[in-house]
C-alpha positions in Angstrom: -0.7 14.0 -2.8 -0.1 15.2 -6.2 -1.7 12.5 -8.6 -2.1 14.0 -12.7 -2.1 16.7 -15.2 -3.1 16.1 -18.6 -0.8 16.8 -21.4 0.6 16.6 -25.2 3.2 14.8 -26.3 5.8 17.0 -28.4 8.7 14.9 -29.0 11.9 12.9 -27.4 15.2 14.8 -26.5 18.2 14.0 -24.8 19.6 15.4 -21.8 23.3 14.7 -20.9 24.9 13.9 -17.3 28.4 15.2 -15.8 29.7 12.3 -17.2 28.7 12.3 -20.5 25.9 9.9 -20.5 22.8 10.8 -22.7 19.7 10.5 -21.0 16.3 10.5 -23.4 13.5 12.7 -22.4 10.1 13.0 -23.5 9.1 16.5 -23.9 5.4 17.5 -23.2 3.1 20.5 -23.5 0.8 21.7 -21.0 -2.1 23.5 -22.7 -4.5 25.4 -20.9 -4.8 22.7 -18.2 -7.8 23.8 -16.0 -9.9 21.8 -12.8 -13.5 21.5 -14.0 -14.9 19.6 -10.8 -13.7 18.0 -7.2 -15.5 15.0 -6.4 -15.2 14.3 -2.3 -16.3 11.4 -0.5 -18.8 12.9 1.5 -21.3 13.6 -2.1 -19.4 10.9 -5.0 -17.9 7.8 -2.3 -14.2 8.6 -3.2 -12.2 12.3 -3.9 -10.3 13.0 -7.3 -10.0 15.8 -9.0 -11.2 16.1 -13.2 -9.5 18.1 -15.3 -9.8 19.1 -18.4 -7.1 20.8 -21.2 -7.4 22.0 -24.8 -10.1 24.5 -26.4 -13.4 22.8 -27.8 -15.9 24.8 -29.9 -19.2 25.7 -27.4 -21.4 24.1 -30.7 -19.5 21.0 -30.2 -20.5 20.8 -26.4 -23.5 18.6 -25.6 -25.7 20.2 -22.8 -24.9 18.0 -19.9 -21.2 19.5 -20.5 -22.1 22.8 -21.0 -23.5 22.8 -17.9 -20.7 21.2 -16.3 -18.1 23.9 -18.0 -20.3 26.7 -17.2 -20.5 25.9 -13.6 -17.0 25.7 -13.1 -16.7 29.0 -15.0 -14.3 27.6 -17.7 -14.4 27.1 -21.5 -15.2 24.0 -23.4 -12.2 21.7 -22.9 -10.9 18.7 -25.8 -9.8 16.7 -23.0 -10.6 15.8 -20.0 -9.9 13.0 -17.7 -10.5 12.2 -13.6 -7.5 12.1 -11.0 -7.7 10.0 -7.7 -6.2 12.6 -5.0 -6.8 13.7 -0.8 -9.0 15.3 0.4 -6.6 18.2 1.9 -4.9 18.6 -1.6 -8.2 19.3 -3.7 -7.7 22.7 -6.0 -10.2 24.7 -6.6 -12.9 24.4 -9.3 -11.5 26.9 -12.1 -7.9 27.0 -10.7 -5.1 26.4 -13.8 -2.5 23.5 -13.4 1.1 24.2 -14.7 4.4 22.3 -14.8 5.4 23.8 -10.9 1.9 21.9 -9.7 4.5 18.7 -9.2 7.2 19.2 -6.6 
């Protein structure tokens, strides 16, 4: 199960149909979007997935980040939030989400 990906909001578009109809469509940007930690039900009581996207300046960090960033062997990210997922769909610590991570 497939559960989130952090991204920007760009704009609204249409999209239009065989028929003619105008669909709207909200057009996002996917930045950098990288898995900082897996939590797993065995060491946290539930498994999700945080992720993080943007660039942050390393001054900007406090320490308790800095460890966490440095551990999963990424850079300072802006944003970051914390995805509920399975345990057999967990990506690795480091890995880089894209658009094709949905099916």
């Amino acid at each position: 199960m497939r559960t989130g990906l952090i991204a920007k909001k760009v704009g609204m578009s249409r999209v239009f149909t065989d028929e003619g109809k105008q669909i709207p469509v909200t057009l996002l940007h996917i930045e950098n979007c990288q898995v900082i930690t897996t939590k797993t039900a065995e060491k946290n009581g539930y498994t999700a997935v945080q992720l993080g996207m943007g660039n942050k300046k390393a001054s900007r960090v406090n320490k308790p980040q800095k460890g966490q960033f440095a551990k999963a062997g990424v850079e300072p990210k802006q944003y970051i939030a914390e995805f509920r997922a399975d345990a057999a769909s967990l990506p690795a610590a480091g890995s880089e989400l894209k658009a094709d991570h949905f099916q």
